[in-house]
ROMARKE-494448 format. One record per residue (C-alpha): x, y, z; residue in one letter; residue number from 1. Coordinates in steps of 0.05 Angstrom, whole numbers, plus 5000, padded with zeros to 4 digits. Example, Ala and Ser with C-alpha at 12.3 -4.5 7.8 and 13.67 -1.06 7.14 Angstrom:
5246,4910,5156,A,1
5273,4979,5143,S,2
END
This chain:
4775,1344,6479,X,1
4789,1418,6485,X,2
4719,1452,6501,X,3
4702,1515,6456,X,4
4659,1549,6505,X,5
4676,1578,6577,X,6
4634,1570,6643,X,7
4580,1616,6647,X,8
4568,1642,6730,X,9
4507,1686,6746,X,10
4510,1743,6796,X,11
4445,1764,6820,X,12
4447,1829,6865,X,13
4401,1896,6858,X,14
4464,1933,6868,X,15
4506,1948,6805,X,16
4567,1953,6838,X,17
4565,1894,6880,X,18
4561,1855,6818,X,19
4619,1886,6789,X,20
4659,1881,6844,X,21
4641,1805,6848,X,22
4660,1799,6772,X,23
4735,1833,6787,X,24
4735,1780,6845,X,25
4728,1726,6793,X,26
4769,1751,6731,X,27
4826,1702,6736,X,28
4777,1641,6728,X,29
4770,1659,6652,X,30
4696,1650,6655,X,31
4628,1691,6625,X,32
4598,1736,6678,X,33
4525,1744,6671,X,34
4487,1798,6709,X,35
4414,1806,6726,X,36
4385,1860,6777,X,37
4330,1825,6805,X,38
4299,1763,6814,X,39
4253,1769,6756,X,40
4311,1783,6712,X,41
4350,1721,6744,X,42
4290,1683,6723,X,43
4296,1700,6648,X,44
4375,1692,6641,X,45
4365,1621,6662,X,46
4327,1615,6602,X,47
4384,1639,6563,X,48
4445,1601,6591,X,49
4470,1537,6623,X,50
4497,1562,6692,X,51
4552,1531,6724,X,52
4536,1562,6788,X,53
4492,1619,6804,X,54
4511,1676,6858,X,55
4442,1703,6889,X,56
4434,1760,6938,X,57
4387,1749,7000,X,58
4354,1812,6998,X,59
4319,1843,6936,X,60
4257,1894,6917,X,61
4204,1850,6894,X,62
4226,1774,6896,X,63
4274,1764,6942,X,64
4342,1710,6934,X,65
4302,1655,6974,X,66
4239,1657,6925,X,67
4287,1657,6862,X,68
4319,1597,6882,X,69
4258,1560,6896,X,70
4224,1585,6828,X,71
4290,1564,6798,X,72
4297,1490,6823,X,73
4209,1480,6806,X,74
4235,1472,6736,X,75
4263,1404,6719,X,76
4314,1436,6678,X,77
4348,1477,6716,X,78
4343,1434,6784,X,79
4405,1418,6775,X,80
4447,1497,6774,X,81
4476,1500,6839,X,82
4462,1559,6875,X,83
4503,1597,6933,X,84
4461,1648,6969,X,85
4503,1714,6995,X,86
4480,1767,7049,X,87
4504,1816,7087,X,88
4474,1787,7146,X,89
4511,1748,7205,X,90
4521,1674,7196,X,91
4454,1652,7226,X,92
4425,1581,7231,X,93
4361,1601,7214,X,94
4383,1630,7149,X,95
4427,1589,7133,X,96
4369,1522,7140,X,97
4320,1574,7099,X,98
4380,1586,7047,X,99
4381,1508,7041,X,100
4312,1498,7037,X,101
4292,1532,6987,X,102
4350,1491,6951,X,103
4416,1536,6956,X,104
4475,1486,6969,X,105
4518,1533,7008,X,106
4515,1605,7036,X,107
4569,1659,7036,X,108
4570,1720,7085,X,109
4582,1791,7068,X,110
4644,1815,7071,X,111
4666,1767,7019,X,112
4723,1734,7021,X,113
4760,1729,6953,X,114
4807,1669,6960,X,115
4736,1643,6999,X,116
4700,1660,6934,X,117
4743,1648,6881,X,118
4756,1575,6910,X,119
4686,1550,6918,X,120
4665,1582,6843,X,121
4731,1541,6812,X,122
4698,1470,6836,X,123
4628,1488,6802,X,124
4659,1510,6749,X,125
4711,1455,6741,X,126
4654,1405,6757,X,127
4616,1442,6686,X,128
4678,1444,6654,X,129
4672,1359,6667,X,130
4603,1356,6650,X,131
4609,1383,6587,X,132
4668,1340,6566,X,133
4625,1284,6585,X,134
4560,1312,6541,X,135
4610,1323,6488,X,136
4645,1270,6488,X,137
4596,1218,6501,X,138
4582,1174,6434,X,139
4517,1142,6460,X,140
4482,1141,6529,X,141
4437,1069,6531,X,142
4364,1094,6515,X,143
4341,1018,6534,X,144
4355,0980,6592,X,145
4320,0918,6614,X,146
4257,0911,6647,X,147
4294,0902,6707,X,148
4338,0949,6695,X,149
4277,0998,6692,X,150
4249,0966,6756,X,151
4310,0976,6795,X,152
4334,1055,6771,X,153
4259,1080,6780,X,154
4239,1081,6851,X,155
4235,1155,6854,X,156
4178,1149,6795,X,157
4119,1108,6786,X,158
4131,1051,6749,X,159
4081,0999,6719,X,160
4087,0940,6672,X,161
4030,0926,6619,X,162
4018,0864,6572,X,163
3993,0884,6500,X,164
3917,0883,6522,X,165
3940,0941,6580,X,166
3936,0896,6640,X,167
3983,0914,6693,X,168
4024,0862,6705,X,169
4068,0901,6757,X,170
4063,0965,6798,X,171
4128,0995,6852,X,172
4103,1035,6909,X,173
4108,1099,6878,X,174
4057,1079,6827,X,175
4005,1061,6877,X,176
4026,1125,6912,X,177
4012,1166,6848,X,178
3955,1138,6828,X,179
3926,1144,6893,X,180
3910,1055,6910,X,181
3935,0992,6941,X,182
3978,0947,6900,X,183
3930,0895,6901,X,184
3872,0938,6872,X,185
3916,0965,6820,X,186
3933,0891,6792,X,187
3859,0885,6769,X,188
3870,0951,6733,X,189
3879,0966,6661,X,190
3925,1024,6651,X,191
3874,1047,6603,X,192
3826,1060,6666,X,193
3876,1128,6687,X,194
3870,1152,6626,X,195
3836,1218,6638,X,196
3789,1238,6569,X,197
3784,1310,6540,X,198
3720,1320,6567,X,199
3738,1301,6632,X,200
3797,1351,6637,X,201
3743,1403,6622,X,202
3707,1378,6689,X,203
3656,1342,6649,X,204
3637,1260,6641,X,205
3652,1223,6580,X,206
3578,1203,6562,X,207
3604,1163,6499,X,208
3635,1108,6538,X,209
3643,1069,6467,X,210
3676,1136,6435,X,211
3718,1139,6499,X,212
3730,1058,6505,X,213
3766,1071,6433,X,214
3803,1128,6451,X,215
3833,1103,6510,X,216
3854,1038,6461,X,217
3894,1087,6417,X,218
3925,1114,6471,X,219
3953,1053,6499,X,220
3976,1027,6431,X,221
4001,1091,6422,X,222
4050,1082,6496,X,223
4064,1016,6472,X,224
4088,1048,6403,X,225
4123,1102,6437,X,226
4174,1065,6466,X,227
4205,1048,6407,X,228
4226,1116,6391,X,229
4238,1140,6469,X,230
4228,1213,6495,X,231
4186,1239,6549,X,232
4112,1258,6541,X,233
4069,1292,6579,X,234
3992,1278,6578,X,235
3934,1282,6638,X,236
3914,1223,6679,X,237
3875,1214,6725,X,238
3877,1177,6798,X,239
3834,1118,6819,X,240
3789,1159,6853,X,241
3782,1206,6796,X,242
3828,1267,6810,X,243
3864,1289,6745,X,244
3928,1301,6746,X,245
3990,1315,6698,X,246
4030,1256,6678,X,247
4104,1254,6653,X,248
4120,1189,6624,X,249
4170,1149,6580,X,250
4158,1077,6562,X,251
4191,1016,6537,X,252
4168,0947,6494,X,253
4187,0888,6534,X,254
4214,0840,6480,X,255
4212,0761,6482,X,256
4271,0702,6476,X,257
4239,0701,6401,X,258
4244,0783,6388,X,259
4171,0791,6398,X,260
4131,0846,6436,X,261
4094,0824,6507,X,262
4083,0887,6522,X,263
4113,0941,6559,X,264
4149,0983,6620,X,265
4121,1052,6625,X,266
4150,1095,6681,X,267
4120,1165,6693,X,268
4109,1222,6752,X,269
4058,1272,6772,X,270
4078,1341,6743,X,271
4028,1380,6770,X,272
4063,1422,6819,X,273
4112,1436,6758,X,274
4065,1448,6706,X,275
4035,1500,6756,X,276
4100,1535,6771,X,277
4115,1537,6693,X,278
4048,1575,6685,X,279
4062,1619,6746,X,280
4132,1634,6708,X,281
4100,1642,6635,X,282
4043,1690,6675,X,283
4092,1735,6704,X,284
4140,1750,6644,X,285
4078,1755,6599,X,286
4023,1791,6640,X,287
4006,1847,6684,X,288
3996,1829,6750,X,289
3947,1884,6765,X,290
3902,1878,6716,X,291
3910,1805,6674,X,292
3927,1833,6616,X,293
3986,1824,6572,X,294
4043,1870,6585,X,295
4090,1906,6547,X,296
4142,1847,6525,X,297
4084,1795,6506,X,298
4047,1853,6463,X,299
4113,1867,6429,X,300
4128,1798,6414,X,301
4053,1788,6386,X,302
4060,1847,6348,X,303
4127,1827,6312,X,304
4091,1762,6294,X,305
4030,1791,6270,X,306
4068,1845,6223,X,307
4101,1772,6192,X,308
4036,1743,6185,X,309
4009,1802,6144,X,310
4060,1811,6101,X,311
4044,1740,6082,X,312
3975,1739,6084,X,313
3943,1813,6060,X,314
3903,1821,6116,X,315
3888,1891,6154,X,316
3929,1905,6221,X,317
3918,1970,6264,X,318
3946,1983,6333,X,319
3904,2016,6384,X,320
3939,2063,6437,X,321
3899,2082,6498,X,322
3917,2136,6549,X,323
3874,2139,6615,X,324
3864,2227,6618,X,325
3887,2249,6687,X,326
3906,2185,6711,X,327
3960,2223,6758,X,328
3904,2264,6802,X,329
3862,2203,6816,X,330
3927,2171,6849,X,331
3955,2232,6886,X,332
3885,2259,6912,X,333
3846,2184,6925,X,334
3908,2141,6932,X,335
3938,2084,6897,X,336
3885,2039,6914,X,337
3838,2079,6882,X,338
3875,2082,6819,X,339
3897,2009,6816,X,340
3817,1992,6819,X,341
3802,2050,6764,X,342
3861,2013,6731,X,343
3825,1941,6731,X,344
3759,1969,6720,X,345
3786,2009,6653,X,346
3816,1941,6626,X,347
3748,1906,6637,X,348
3726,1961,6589,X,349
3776,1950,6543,X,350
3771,1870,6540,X,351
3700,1882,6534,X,352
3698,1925,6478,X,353
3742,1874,6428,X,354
3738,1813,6389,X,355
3757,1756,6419,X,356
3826,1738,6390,X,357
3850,1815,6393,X,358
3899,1827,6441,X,359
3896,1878,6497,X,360
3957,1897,6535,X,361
3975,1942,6591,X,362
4046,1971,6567,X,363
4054,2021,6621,X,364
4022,2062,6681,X,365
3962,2085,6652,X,366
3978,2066,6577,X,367
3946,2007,6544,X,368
3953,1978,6476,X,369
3901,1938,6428,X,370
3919,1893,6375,X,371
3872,1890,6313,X,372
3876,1836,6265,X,373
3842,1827,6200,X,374
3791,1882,6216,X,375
3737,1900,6160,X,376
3758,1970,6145,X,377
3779,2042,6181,X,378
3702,2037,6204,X,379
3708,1983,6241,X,380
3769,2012,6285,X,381
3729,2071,6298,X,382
3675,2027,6320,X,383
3726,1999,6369,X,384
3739,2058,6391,X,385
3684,2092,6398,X,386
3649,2028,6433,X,387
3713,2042,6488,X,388
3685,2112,6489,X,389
3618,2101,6499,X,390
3623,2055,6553,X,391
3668,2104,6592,X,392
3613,2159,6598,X,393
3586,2152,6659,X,394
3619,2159,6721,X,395
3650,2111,6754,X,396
3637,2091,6832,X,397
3697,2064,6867,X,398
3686,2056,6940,X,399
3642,2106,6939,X,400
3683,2159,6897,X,401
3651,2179,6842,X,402
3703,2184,6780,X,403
3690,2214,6707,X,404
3739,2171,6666,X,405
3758,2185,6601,X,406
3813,2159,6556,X,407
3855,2195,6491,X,408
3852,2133,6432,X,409
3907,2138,6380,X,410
3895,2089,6321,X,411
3958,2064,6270,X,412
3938,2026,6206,X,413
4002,1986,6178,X,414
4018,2002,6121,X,415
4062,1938,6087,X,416
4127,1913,6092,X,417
4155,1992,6083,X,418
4130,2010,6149,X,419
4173,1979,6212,X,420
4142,1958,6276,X,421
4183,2018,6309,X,422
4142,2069,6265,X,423
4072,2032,6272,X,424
4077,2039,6348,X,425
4111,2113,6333,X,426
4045,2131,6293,X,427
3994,2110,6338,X,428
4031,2140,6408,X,429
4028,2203,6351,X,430
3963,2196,6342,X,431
3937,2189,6419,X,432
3982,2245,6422,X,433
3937,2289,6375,X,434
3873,2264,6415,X,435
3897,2292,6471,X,436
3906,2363,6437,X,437
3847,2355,6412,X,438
3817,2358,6481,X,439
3810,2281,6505,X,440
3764,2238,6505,X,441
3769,2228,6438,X,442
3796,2184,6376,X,443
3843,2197,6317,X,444
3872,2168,6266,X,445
3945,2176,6255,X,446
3965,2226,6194,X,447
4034,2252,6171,X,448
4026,2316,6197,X,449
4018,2303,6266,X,450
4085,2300,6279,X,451
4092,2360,6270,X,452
4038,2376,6319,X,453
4064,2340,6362,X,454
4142,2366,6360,X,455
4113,2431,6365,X,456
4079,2413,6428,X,457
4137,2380,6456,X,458
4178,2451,6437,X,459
4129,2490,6472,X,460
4124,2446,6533,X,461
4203,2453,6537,X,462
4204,2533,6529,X,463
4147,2536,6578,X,464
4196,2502,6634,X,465
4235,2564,6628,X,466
4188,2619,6615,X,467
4184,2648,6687,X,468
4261,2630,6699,X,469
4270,2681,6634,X,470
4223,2728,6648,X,471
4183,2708,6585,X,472
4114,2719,6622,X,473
4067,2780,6634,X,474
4008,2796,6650,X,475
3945,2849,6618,X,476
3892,2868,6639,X,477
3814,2877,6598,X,478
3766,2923,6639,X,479
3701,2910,6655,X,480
3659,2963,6650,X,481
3588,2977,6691,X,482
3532,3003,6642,X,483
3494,3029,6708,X,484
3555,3067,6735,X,485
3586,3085,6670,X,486
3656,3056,6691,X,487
3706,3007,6703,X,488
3684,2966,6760,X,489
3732,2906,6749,X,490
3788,2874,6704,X,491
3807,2806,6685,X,492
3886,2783,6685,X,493
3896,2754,6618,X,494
3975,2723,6609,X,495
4014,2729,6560,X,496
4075,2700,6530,X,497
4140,2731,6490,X,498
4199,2684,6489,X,499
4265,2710,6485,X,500
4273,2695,6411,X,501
4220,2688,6361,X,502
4141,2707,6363,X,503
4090,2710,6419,X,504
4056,2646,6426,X,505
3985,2647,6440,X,506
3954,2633,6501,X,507
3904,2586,6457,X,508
3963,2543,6451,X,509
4004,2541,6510,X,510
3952,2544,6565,X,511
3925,2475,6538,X,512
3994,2448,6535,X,513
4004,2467,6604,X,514
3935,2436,6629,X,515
3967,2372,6605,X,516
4036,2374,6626,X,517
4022,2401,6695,X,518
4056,2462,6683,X,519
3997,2503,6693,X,520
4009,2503,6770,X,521
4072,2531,6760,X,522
4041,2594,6716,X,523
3980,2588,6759,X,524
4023,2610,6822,X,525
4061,2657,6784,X,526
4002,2697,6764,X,527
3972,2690,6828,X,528
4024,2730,6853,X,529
4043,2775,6797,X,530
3957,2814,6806,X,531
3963,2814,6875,X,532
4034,2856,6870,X,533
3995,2891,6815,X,534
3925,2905,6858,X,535
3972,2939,6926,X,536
4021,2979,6872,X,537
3950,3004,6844,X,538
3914,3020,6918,X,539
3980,3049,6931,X,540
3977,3098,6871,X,541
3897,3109,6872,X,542
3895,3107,6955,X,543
3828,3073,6943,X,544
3812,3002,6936,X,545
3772,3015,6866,X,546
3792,2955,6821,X,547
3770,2871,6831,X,548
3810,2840,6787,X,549
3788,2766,6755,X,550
3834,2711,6747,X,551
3824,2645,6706,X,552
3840,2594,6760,X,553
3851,2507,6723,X,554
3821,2461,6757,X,555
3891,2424,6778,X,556
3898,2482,6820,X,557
3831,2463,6855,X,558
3844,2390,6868,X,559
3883,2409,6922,X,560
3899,2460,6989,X,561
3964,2491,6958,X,562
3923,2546,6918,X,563
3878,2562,6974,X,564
3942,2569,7019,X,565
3978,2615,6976,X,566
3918,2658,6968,X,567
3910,2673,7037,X,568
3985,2685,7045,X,569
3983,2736,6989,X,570
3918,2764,7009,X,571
3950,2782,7082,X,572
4021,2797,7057,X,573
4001,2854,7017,X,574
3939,2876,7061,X,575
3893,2862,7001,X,576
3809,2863,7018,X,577
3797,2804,6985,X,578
3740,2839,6945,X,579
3788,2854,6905,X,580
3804,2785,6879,X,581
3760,2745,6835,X,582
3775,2679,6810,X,583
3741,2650,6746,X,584
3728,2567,6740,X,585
3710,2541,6667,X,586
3635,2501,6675,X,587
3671,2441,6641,X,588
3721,2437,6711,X,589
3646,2424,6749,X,590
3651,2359,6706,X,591
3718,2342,6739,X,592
3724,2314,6818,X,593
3665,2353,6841,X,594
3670,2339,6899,X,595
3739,2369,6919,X,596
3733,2427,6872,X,597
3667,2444,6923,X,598
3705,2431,6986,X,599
3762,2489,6954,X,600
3710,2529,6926,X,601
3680,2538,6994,X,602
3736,2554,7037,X,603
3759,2600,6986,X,604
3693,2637,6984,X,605
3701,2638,7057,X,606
3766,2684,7056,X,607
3713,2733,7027,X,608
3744,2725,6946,X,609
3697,2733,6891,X,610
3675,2671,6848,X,611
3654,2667,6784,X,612
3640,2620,6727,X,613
3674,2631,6662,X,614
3646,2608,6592,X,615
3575,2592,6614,X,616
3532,2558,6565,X,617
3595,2520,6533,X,618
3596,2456,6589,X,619
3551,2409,6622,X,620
3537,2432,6689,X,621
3466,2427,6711,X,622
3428,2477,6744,X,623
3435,2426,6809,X,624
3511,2434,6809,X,625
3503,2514,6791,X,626
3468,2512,6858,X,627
3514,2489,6901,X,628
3580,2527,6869,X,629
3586,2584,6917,X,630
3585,2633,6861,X,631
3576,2706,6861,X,632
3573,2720,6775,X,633
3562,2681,6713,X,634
3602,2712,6647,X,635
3566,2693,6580,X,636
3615,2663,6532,X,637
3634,2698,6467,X,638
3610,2652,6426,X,639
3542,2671,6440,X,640
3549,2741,6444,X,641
3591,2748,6374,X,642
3529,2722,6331,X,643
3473,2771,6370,X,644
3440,2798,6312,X,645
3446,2740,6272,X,646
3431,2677,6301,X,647
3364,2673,6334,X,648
3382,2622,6373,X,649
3447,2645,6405,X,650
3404,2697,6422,X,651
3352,2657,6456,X,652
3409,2619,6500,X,653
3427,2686,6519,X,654
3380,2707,6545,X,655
3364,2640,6583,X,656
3421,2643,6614,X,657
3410,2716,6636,X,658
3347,2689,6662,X,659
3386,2641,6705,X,660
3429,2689,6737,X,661
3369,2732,6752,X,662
3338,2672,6781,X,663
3402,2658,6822,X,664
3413,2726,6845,X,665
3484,2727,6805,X,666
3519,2779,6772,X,667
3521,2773,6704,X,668
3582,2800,6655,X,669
3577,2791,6582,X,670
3649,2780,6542,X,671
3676,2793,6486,X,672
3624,2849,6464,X,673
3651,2888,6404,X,674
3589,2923,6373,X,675
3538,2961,6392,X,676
3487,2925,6375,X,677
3505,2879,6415,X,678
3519,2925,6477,X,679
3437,2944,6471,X,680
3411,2876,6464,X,681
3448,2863,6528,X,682
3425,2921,6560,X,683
3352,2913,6540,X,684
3362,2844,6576,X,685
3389,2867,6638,X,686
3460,2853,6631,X,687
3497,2908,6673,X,688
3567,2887,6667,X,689
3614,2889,6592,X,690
3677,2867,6573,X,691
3710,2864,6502,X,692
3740,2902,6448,X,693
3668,2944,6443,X,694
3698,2985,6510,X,695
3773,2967,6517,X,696
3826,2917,6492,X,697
3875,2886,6544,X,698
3917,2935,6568,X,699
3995,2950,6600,X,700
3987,2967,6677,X,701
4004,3036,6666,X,702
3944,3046,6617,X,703
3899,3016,6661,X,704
3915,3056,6716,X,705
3917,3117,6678,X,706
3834,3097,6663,X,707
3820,3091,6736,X,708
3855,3150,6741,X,709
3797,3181,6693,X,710
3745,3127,6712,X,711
3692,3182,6721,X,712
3699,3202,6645,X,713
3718,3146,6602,X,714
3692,3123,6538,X,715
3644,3179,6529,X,716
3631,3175,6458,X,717
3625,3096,6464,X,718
3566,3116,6511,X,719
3538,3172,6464,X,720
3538,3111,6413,X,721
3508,3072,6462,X,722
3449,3118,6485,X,723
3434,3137,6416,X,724
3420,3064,6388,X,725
3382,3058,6454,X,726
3328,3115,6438,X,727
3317,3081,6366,X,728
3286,3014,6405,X,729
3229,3020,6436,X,730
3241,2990,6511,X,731
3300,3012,6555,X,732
3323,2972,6615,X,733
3302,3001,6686,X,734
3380,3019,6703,X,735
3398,3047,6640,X,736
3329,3097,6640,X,737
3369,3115,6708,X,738
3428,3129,6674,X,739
3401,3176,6625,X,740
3366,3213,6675,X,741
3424,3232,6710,X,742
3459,3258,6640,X,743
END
């Protein structure tokens, strides 16, 4: 009979072009080539195909040839694939007795041989090409054979032979062996006395012994019954002495002389080993190692059957995807170990925080996935969410490193048998996406237009890789201006950004983008370098050291030595005090790895650089943590200062905060002052130091050196304003009575 399939040969090798060079070897044999790149991948093909032989390398990442083959031959089913291991290694007796013991049947050396090859693959494959005639062409194999028969072909399984009631009537060696007693004891048995009961699987005692007399009875009829039909089952038994085990068995009715049942011939073997090396299989191409939970291919395959069984049934399905915020610091500045436990402690969290039949998978580094099914309402994924949320809050101690965690939630609803499982995973990635922007730690649900938020980040983060290549980038500079001295004392570096073609882009939106993408470093150096050129060409052209200039400093740049290192070099390279640089931290970077950002902080403030703390009154930092900053000024955020006048209570946190800095012996600067009304409030409250739109805007290098220039003289009729509004209140601060004195 003329077969309508080829051989199929599997070539497992981490190298792709030692596979291909193996598959030119074998060309003439007019057979299918099957690759697979590891020995995880070996282990699925075999699912997929009948080998005729298989081809394994020695040594692979991960599981190497000689744990394959031995994972391989656990399984009954594919015991029989022979399996020739290759290496490059010399023709040793200890590998080669390792090669055969993990159940390779020969060994091949590289460099191979072709003739060497191509002969021993043509007998395994002309020994499948026989086997498969004789499947095919075989009418009937003989699914009964005689009680002797049986007796005589099973000495590698148990074999026992029962009467109607159960007795045992006959036991080989391998029975006794199995279940664990001498022959003699076993022929006052009833097979119904291995039977091992549901509650005794579960590690508990059958209490009912009438309930579990009668189950036992239906199980033997059932044997009995079952060998009429033949097959293999698999149930659990259990050894005289108690110990369950698994049990594969097939049975047979002994017949009388008149065609009547006696009873029958039941022939079985412990599976246990098996059964456990199937679950270690199904465990590693369904779960995460790491952290138990399901990985990537199992949530995509529940996924795909859940988006069926909605479409049937009506009921409500959202995916859940979860992002781990700054998941790439913890590993680089604590190590992997660190991260892997953060990794297992986050998935607690998450398996904590669902239902118990909703699925929770780990799909990539720091990425995990939730399956909701048939959830109330919108509300109740939010409550999901937010439960995640809440019970991320505090810090986490690992090994005595204290972590703030925090995670960027993206929630999908499907939406019916319109929407693909392609676009409901598209929509929620979208949607953790938009969390993210939104400034972590943080849900949302996805909406159309987030796309475009999030192609428009995506554009921006591409540009931004080119921006200091191009020359897209520059600096300007905002004075700061002393009420006391009645000039510019300092200036902060404020970037800015004009691509090539099209408009500026504000720093509002790239800066964030950058925080996120890492990028920041990159502009963060640049700048860096950009006001220290700036601060010698200004010395140069004022021959005085006049101007400090502040600049906003993220805290990636702190989590490590790199910034500190470049600062010093640019501080000695172009002979600048470093008075003359201050750097600016946000109070919401106190919240972030405190405990590095104060080692920096400190060694920094050692060169002799100015610190100070940008934003204040917008964060969390407590007074403790204020404490132990090494900081020389506090700047009041905008957002207070814009509503002086108007909101009582932005005033009142003013001047708290004012209080504070008094308290701490800081210097104080107020931003974003445009009026004068709120220039005197400030001044009434001891606030020496301005900057905003009320004095200067940001301004080209040229302008501002043309100020200093004048620094003596500048903004007179802004003071005149100034000192007028002053006289109509009735107190004047200490410094600014001083001033007018001296006018």
């Amino acid at each position: 009979m003329e077969l309508s399939n080829k051989s199929y040969v599997l070539i497992v090798d981490d190298l792709e072009a030692n596979r291909y060079s193996l598959e030119m070897i074998l060309d003439p044999l007019n057979i299918n080539i099957v690759h697979a790149d590891s020995g995880e991948s070996a282990l699925s093909k075999v699912l997929s195909h009948d080998f005729a032989v298989i081809l394994m390398d020695v040594q692979m990442p991960g599981m190497d040839g000689y744990q394959t083959v031995q994972l391989i031959h656990s399984n009954k089913r594919f015991k029989h694939i022979p399996i020739v291991m290759i290496t490059a290694g010399d023709r040793d007796h200890l590998l080669l007795n390792k090669a055969y013991e993990s159940g390779a049947i020969d060994y091949v050396t590289k460099p191979i041989e072709p003739i060497v090859i191509i002969n021993k693959v043509r007998q395994f494959v002309e020994l499948d090409r026989l086997h498969r005639i004789s499947k095919q062409t075989s009418i009937d194999v003989e699914e009964r054979k005689s009680r002797f028969q049986n007796l005589l072909n099973s000495t590698g399984e148990g074999v026992l032979g029962i009467d109607l009631q159960g007795v045992i009537t006959f036991a080989n060696p391998k029975a006794c062996e199995i279940l664990d007693t001498e022959h003699d004891q076993l022929m006052q048995n009833n097979l119904q006395d291995f039977f091992a009961s549901e509650l005794e699987d579960e590690g508990s005692q059958t209490k009912n012994l009438s309930l579990s007399a009668d189950l036992n009875k239906s199980k033997l009829l059932s044997i009995i019954k079952h060998g009429e039909g033949g097959g293999e089952c698999n149930e659990r038994w259990k050894t005289s002495k108690g110990s369950p085990f698994y049990v594969e068995f097939t049975s047979d009715v002994a017949i009388d002389k008149n065609g009547c049942t006696t009873g029958g011939v039941v022939m079985f073997q412990n599976i246990t080993q098996r059964k456990d090396n199937e679950e270690k299989l199904y465990y590693l191409t369904n779960y995460d190692s790491l952290t138990d939970l399901a990985n990537r291919a199992y949530f995509y395959d529940n996924l795909d059957k859940l988006i069926f069984r909605t479409q049937r049934s009506g009921a409500s399905l959202a995916v859940l995807f979860i992002d781990l915020d700054h998941f790439k610091f913890v590993n680089d500045q604590y190590g992997h170990n660190i991260g892997d436990i953060l990794l297992q402690n986050v998935s607690s969290v998450l398996r904590s925080s669902v239902r118990k039949g909703d699925l929770v998978a780990r799909i990539g580094g720091d990425e995990f996935a939730i399956i909701l099914y048939d959830i109330d309402d919108a509300n109740g994924m939010a409550n999901v969410a937010q439960k995640i949320l809440n019970k991320l809050d505090k810090p986490m101690d690992i090994q005595g490193t204290k972590l703030n965690v925090s995670v960027s939630i993206g929630i999908a609803c499907y939406e019916g048998a319109s929407m693909t499982m392609e676009e409901l995973l598209k929509s929620a990635d979208t949607a953790m996406y938009s969390a993210k922007l939104q400034g972590r730690n943080n849900y949302q649900f996805f909406v159309a237009s987030m796309h475009e938020k999030v192609q428009e980040k995506q554009r921006i983060q591409i540009m931004l890789q080119q921006a200091v290549i191009n020359e897209e980038l520059f600096l300007v500079y905002q004075p700061q201006v002393s009420l006391s001295k009645n000039n510019i004392v300092r200036c902060e570096a404020l970037l800015r950004w004009q691509p090539k073609e099209g408009e500026a882009i504000s720093p509002d939106k790239f800066i964030p983008i950058a925080e996120e993408s890492g990028q920041i470093e990159v502009l963060g150096e640049w700048v860096l370098k950009e006001v220290c050129q700036q601060v010698d060409q200004w010395n140069t052209q004022l021959a005085s050291e006049v101007i400090t200039v502040a600049i906003n400093v993220s805290v990636r740049q702190l989590t490590t030595n790199k910034f500190r290192k470049t600062l010093a070099e640019l501080l000695e390279r172009y002979a600048i005090s470093p008075k003359q640089i201050e750097i600016e931290i946000t109070e919401t970077a106190m919240s972030s790895n405190y405990d590095k950002m104060l080692e920096e902080l400190e060694k920094i403030h050692q060169l002799g650089v100015y610190i100070s703390m940008d934003d204040f009154g917008t964060g969390h930092a407590s007074l403790e943590n204020l404490r132990k900053f090494p900081l020389d000024a506090l700047k009041i955020d905008r957002s207070f200062i814009q509503d002086i006048g108007i909101d009582q209570c932005d005033e009142d946190i003013t001047k708290v905060i004012i209080a504070i800095a008094k308290k701490m012996s800081l210097e104080l600067v107020a931003e974003g002052v445009e009026t004068v009304e709120q220039l005197v409030f400030l001044a009434e409250e001891g606030c020496d130091v301005i900057q905003g739109y009320y004095f200067s805007k940001p301004l080209q290098p040229e302008e501002l050196l043309t100020y200093l220039q004048h620094n003596e003289h500048l903004f007179e009729k802004k003071f005149e304003e100034y000192y007028l509004s002053l006289r109509e209140h009735k107190s004047k601060p200490v410094s600014v009575v001083k001033v007018l004195k001296s006018h």
